[in-house]
Every structure is written in structure tokens, then in C-alpha cells.
C-alpha positions in Angstrom: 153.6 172.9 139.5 153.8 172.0 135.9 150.5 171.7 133.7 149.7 169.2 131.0 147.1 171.2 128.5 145.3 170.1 125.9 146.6 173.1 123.3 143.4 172.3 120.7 140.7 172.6 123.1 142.4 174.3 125.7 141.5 171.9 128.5 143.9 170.9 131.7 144.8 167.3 131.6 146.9 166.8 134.7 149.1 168.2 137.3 152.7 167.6 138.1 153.9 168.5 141.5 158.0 169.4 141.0 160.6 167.5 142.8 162.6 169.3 145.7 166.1 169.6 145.7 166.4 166.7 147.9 164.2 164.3 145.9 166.1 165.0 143.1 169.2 164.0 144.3 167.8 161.0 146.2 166.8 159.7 142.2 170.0 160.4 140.7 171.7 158.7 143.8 169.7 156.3 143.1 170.5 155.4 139.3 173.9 155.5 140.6 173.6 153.0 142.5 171.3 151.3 140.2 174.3 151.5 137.3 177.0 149.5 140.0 175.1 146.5 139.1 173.2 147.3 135.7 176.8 147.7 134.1 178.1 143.9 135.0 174.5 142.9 133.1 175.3 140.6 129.9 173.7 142.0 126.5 171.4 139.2 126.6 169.5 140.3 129.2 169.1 143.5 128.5 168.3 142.5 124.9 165.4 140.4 126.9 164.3 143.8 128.8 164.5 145.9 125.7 162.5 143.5 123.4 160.1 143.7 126.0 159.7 147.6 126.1 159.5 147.3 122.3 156.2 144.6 123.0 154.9 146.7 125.4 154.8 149.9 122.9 153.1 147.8 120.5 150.9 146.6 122.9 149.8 149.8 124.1 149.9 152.0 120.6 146.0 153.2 120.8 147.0 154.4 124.4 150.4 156.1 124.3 149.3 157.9 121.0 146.1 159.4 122.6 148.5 160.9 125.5 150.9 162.5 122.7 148.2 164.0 120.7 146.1 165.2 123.9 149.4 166.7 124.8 151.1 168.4 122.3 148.5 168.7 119.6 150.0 165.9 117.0 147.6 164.5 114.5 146.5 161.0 115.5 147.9 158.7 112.9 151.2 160.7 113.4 151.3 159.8 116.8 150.7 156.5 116.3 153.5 156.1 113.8 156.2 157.3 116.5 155.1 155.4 118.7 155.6 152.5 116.4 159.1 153.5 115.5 160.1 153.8 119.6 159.5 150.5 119.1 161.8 149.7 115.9 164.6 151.5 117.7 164.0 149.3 120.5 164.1 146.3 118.7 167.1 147.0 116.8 169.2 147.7 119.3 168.7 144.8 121.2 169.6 142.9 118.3 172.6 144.9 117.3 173.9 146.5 120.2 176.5 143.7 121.2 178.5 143.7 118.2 178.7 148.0 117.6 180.2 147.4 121.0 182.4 144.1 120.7 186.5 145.3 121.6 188.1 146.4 118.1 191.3 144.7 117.5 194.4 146.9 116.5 197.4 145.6 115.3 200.4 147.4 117.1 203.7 146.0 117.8 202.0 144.5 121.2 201.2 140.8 121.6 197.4 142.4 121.6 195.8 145.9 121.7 192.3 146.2 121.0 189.7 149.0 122.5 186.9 148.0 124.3 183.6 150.5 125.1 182.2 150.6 128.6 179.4 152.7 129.9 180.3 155.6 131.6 177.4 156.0 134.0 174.2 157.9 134.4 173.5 160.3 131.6 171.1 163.5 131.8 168.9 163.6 128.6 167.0 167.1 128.3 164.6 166.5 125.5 161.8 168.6 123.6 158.2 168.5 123.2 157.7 167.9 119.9 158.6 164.2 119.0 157.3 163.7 122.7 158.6 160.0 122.6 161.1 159.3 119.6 163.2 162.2 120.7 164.0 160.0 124.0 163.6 156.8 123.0 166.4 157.2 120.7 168.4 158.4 123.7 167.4 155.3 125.9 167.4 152.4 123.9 171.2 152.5 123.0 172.3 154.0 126.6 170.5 151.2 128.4 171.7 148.4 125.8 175.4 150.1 126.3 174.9 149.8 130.1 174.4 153.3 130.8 171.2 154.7 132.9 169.3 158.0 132.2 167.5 160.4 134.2 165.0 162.1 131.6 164.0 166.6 132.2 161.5 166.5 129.4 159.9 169.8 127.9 157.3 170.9 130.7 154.7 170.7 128.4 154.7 166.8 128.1 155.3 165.4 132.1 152.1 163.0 130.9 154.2 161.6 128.4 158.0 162.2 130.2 155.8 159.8 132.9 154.6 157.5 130.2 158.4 156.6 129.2 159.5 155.9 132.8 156.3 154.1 133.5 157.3 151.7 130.0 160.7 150.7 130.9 159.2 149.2 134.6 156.5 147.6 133.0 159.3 146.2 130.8 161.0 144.7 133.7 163.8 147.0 133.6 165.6 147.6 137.4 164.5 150.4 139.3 166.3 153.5 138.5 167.4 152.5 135.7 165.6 155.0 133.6 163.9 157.8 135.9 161.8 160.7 134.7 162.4 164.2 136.9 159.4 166.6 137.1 161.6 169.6 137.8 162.0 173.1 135.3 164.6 174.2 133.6 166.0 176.3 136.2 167.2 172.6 138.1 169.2 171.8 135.0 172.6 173.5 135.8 172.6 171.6 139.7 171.4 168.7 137.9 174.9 168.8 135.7 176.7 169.6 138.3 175.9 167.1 140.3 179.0 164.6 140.6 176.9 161.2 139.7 175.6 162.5 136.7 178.6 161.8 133.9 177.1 163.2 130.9 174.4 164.9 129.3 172.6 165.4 126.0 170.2 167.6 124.8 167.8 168.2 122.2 166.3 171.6 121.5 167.1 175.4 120.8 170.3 177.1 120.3 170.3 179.0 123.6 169.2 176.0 125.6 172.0 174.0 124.1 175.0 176.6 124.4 173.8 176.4 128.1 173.5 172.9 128.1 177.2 172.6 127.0 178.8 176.1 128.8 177.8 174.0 132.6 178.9 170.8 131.3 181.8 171.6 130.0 182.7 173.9 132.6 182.1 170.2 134.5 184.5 168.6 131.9 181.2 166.4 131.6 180.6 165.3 127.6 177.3 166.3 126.0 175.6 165.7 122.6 173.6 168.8 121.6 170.9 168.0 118.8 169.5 171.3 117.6 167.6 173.4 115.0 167.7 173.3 111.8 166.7 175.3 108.5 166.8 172.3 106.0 166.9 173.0 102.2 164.9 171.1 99.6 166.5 171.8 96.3 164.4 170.3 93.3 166.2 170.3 90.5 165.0 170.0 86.5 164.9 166.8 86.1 163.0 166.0 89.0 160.1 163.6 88.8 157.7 166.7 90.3 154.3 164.5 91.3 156.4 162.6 93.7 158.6 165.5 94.8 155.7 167.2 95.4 154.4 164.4 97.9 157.6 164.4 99.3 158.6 167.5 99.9 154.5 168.5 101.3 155.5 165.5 103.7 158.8 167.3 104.7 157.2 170.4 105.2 154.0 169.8 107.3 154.0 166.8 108.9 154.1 167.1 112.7 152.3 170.5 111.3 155.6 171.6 110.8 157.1 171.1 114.5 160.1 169.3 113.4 163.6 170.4 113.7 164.8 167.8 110.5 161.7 169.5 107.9 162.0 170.9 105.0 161.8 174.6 105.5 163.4 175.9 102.2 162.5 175.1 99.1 164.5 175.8 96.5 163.5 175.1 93.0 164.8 175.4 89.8 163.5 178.2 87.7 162.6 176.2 84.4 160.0 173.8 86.1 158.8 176.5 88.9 155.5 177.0 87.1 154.5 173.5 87.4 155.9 172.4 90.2 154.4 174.8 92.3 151.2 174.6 90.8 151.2 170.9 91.8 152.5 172.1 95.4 150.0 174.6 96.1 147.3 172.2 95.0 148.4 169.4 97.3 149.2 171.8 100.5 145.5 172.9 99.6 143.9 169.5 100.1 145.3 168.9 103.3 143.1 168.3 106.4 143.1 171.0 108.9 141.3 170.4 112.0 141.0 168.0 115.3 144.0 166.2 115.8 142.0 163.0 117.4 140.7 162.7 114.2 142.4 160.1 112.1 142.0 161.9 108.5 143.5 165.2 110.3 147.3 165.7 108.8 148.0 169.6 110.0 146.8 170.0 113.7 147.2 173.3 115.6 150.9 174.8 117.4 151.9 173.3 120.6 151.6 176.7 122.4 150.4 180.2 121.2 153.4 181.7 121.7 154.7 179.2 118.8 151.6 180.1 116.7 152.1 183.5 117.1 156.0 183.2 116.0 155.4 181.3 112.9 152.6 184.5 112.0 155.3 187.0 112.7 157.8 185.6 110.2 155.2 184.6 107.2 154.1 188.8 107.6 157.7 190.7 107.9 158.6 187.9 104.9 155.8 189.2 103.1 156.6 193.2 104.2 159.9 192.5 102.4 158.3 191.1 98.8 157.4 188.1 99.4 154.0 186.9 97.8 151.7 184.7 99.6 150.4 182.1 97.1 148.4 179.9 100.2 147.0 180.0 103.7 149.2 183.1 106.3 145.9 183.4 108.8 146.3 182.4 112.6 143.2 181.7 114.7 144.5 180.9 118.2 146.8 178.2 117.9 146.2 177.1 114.6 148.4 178.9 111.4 146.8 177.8 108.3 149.4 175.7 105.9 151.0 178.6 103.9 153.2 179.1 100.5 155.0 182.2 100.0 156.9 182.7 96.8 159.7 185.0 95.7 161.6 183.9 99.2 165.0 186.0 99.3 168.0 184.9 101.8 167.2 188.2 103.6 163.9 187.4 104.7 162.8 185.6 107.9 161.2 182.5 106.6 164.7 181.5 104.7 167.4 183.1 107.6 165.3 182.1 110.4 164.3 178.9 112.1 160.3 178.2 111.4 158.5 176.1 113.3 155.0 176.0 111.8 152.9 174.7 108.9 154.8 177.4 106.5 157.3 177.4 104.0 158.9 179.9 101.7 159.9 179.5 96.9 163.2 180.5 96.1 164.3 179.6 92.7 168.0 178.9 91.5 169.3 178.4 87.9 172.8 176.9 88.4 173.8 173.8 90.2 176.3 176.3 92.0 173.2 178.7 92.9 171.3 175.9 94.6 174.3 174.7 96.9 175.5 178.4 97.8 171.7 178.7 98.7 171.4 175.4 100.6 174.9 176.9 102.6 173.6 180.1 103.2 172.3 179.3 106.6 173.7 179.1 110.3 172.5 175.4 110.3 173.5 172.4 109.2 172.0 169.4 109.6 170.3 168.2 106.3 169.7 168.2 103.0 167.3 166.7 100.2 168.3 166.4 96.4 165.4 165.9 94.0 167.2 164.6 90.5 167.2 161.8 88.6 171.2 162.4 87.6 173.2 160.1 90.1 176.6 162.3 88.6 175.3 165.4 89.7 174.8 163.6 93.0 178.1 162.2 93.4 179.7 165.6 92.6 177.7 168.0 94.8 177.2 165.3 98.0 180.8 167.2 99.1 179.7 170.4 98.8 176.9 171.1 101.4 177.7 171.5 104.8 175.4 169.4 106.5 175.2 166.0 108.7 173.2 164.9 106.2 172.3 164.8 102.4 169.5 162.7 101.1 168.6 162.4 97.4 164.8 162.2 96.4 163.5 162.0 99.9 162.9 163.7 103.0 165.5 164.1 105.7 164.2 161.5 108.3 165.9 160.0 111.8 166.8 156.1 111.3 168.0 153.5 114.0 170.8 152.2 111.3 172.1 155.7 110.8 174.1 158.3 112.2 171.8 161.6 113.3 172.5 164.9 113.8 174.3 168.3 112.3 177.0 171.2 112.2 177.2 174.7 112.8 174.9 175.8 115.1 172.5 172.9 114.5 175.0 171.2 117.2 177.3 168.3 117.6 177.8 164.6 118.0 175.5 161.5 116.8 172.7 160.0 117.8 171.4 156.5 116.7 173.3 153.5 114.8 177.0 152.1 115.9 177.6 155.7 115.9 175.3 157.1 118.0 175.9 154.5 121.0 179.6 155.0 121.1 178.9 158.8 122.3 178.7 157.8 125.7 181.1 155.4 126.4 184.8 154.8 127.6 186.6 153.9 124.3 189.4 152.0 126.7 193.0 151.4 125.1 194.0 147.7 126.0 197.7 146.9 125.5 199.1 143.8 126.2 203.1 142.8 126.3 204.2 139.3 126.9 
């Protein structure tokens, strides 16, 4: 039985009774079966469907958001802006989808050779709690537009919402079992792999869950997409405007309250502005609004789960054991960690080598360009990156010098329909989103023709 808990008040929400063995694989024979005929579907019409799904998120914003924030403990207005952009990603791939997939012509020495994409079947997404809807709308939208289906394991904290998403796509008017959500634990994954209808899988989450995720699928010779942590550095530099770094990089930081695998968890800043700047930082982590997360004006809400809470504590105190100095916040009360600044950071300590997945973040300064990047590299992960400078030379020259999936300059490190998503190292592998991100999952078909 899994349990849907309110994590701010403590209250039970709802029950979900798992799936046997055999009712899982009566709904994955199912999408099967559904994906024989969902595959010979025009883009048109499932451009129709998809537009739909996008009307009924708008439609239903007030609603969905309430679920998400009841659920996982994400501040109101937050959750209403995701569900707002499940419905962007919607939107834009029903009107782009045909042409990322249209045959590319190659000239050869045939009469014609082109490659042409076609879905490969029904696809196993395992997705996280914390972006309770984005994190698999971004999955669905381009598998269904592509032709694919998907059978959805969500995190076991959010089955209200994993039911939510299935219950969208019918009201939608999308066939039966063409997106289905499975109530089942994580110990069902590996059969769930295994099984022969299921022809790829992708996952968004922890190391450990994705090396499994990827050890059973590819002992399956199954592809999978693995979308994991990350550590991301925000490097401000001298010449940064600091009143809107500042805004930025408090966004980066603490929104979601700090449950986000893409935030900004190091910041790095050079030595000649450090004064100011994190005078100006301090001041505007201070004026954030702590408290219910129903209520609109809240921006930090509490942890997911204790045991989350309790981790983010851990790492702020053996930080500060090893000479770090807390300039903000460090106290836990049940689920909620207060929003916290430590300074004098070093690459040894837990809140720059480790994941963190709370309302804290750790000062390191740098004085070189050099120092900045080697600091930005000096992490397992990879998958982004923000600049603050106004000096688009310095860009261009040190773009090729971080190993991440992505570099932005004078902004947070954010997912986007139009662009490719994900990381390196042991933040994972392959793309999600954009032309990119929809070609994962499909037969790239050589066509050679000879007259």
C-alpha cells in the first residue's frame, strides 16, 4: 500500500493499493497493443490530442497545483507555474514535433538515401517526486507526439499526482493505454524492464537508482536516458551586475526550497566583490517567506520527507565542523531547514563535494578565471553551469572549458522545451526535450534506394 502525506501538516491524503504481478503485465500488454495502432496515427491528430492535454492543464491549474503542493510540500505559486509550463511543453510539441522528425535527406551515391525516425514502442519512464509533473510531462509530450506510449513508476510519494497525469491524457482524448500510470514500488522495476514489450526506459533520479536503472536494461540491450543529480556552480565574477545576480542566483538556490536537481548549489564568487555581494545575498535570502506552502506569498516551504530534512542538517553541521562559518539560517524543526549561507566553503567539505538537496548553499571565493573553472570542474557532476559577467570574450573563451551539458551566462540553469536537457559524468546521459530530446527514443532507419 503506498501513502500520499501531506509532509507540512503531517496529514494522510489517500491510499494506493499496489498492482499484482499480473495486473501489471495485463497494462503493459495492454500499451502494446495500444502502440500497433497509435503508431500508424498522423501528427495531426495527435497534435489535436496534445493541444488538448495542454487546454486541459490550463483549465484545471487551481486544481492540479493544490494536489502538488498537498503532496510534496511545493510553495503554491511554484506549483502553479509548472503546471503552466506542462502545458508549454505540450503545446510546443504539437506544433513542432512533425518537422524534428521529417526523413533527413543524405546525399550518397544512391538514387536517394535519407533516414527516417519511427517510434520504437512502449517506454518505462521512472520519475522523481520533486518536479511531480514537469519531470514526466517532458517525458510524455515528445514520446506520444513521436508515436511512442509510456507506462509511468513515479516516486511513491506522489501516486495522487502519478494518477493526475494518467487521468489528463484520457480526459484529453488520448486512446486507452496510451499513457498508463503503475502503482507498484521500486522493487517491480527490474521485471518491469525485463519484460519483452517494454523497449526502453528512462529515468530521472539518484545515482544509485540510475546505475540500476541502466545495469537491467542494458543487460536487456534495452536503451535508457538516465537524468540525475547535480552539484551546479554559480560563478559570479567582478564585473557582475550583483543586485540582479543576487535575484538570480537566490532563485537558483531556493526555489522548490531547494529540491531541484538543475539549482545552484555552489557559489563561487570572486574575491574583490565578496563583501558586497554577499551582503546583498544574505539580505535577500533573509527576506524570504518561510511558512505554509498553500499560502501564495510562501517562497521556501518545508522538505518532502524528514529523512531529506534531516540530510540537508547533517551536511550544513560537518561543513561547519570543518571551518565553515554560518552567516544565515542552519536550524531544522521537523521537516523544515531554515534557508542557510555558509561562507569560507572549501572543496573538501560536504556542502561543495556532496549533492544538497535543501534550502542551503555554501561561499567559496576564486581570484583567477582559471580558479573559478577548476572549481566549477571539481565535482563528480556535470550537468550545468551559470556565468555572471558582463564580458561576452571571457564567455566565448571559457564556454569550452567546463564539463557540463550546460553553460548559461547571467541566469539560472533552467529546463526549456526548445533545448536540449541533461548532463555528464555521473549526472547521467542522453537528452531530454527539443529535436534532440525526441530523437532518444526512436529508430533512426537508413533508407537506401538504387534504381
Amino acid at each position: 500500500m503506498k501513502e500520499s502525506i501531506n509532509p507540512y501538516n503531517g496529514k494522510k491524503l489517500r491510499e494506493f493499493k499496489e498492482l499484482s504481478d499480473k495486473e501489471i503485465t495485463e497494462k503493459i500488454e495492454a500499451a502494446h497493443a495500444t502502440f500497433q495502432t497509435w503508431k500508424k496515427t498522423g501528427f495531426d491528430e495527435r497534435a489535436i490530442l496534445m493541444r488538448k492535454a495542454a487546454e486541459v492543464l490550463k483549465s484545471n491549474t487551481d486544481a492540479y497545483a493544490k494536489v502538488m503542493t498537498q503532496e510534496m510540500g511545493k510553495p503554491i505559486s511554484q506549483s502553479i507555474s509548472e503546471v503552466e509550463k506542462c502545458a508549454w511543453v505540450c503545446e510546443y510539441y504539437a506544433e513542432n514535433a512533425e518537422k524534428q522528425l521529417q526523413d533527413e535527406i543524405i546525399e550518397t551515391d544512391a538514387d536517394t538515401s535519407y533516414v527516417r525516425y519511427e517510434p520504437l514502442g512502449v517506454v518505462l519512464a521512472v520519475m522523481p517526486w520533486n518536479y511531480p509533473l514537469w519531470q514526466v510531462f517532458r517525458f510524455a509530450a515528445p514520446n506520444l507526439m513521436a508515436g511512442n506510449v509510456g507506462v509511468l513508476k513515479h516516486a511513491s510519494n506522489v501516486m495522487q499526482s502519478a494518477e493526475m497525469i494518467q487521468e489528463i491524457f484520457e480526459k484529453a482524448g488520448f486512446p486507452e493505454g496510451c499513457f498508463q500510470n503503475l502503482v507498484i514500488g521500486s522493487d517491480k522495476i527490474p521485471s518491469v524492464i525485463k519484460n519483452k514489450f517494454i523497449k526502453a526506459v528512462t529515468l530521472t533520479g539518484s545515482k544509485p537508482a540510475g546505475a540500476s536503472v541502466a545495469s537491467i536494461a542494458g543487460e536487456s540491450i534495452k536503451k535508457s536516458v538516465l537524468e540525475l543529480g547535480g552539484s551546479n556552480a554559480l560563478i559570479v565574477f567582478e564585473d557582475a551586475d550583483i543586485d540582479k545576480t543576487v535575484e538570480t542566483c537566490v532563485k537558483a538556490r531556493f526555489q522548490n526550497t531547494g529540491q531541484s536537481c538543475i539549482a545552484g548549489k555552489r557559489l563561487l564568487v570572486h574575491e574583490g566583490i565578496l563583501d558586497e555581494f554577499m551582503k546583498k545575498f544574505i539580505t535577500h535570502v533573509r527576506e524570504l517567506k518561510s511558512g505554509d506552502p498553500m499560502d501564495s506569498d510562501t517562497y521556501v516551504g518545508v522538505l518532502a520527507r524528514k529523512d531529506l530534512a534531516e540530510d540537508i542538517e547533517k551536511q550544513v553541521n560537518d561543513s561547519i565542523n570543518m571551518g565553515a562559518k554560518l552567516e544565515l539560517g542552519g536550524k531544522r524543526t521537523g521537516l523544515y531547514f531554515e534557508p542557510t549561507v555558509l561562507s569560507n566553503v572549501t572543496p573538501k567539505m560536504p556542502l561543495f563535494k556532496q549533492e544538497t538537496f535543501g534550502p542551503a548553499i555554501g561561499i567559496t571565493t576564486f581570484k583567477t578565471d582559471d580558479e573559478a573553472v577548476k572549481l566549477s570542474n571539481d565535482s563528480d557532476f556535470g550537468l550545468g553551469v551559470s556565468l555572471f559577467t558582463k564580458d561576452m570574450k571571457r564567455v566565448k573563451k571559457l564556454v569550452p572549458q567546463f564539463d557540463e551539458g550546460a553553460v548559461f551566462i547571467n541566469e539560472l540553469v533552467k529546463s526549456d522545451p526548445r533545448l536540449p536537457f541533461g548532463g555528464i559524468k555521473i549526472s547521467g546521459y542522453g537528452r531530454e526535450l527539443s529535436g534532440h530530446g525526441i530523437k532518444e527514443f526512436m529508430n533512426r532507419k537508413t533508407v537506401y534506394i538504387a534504381r
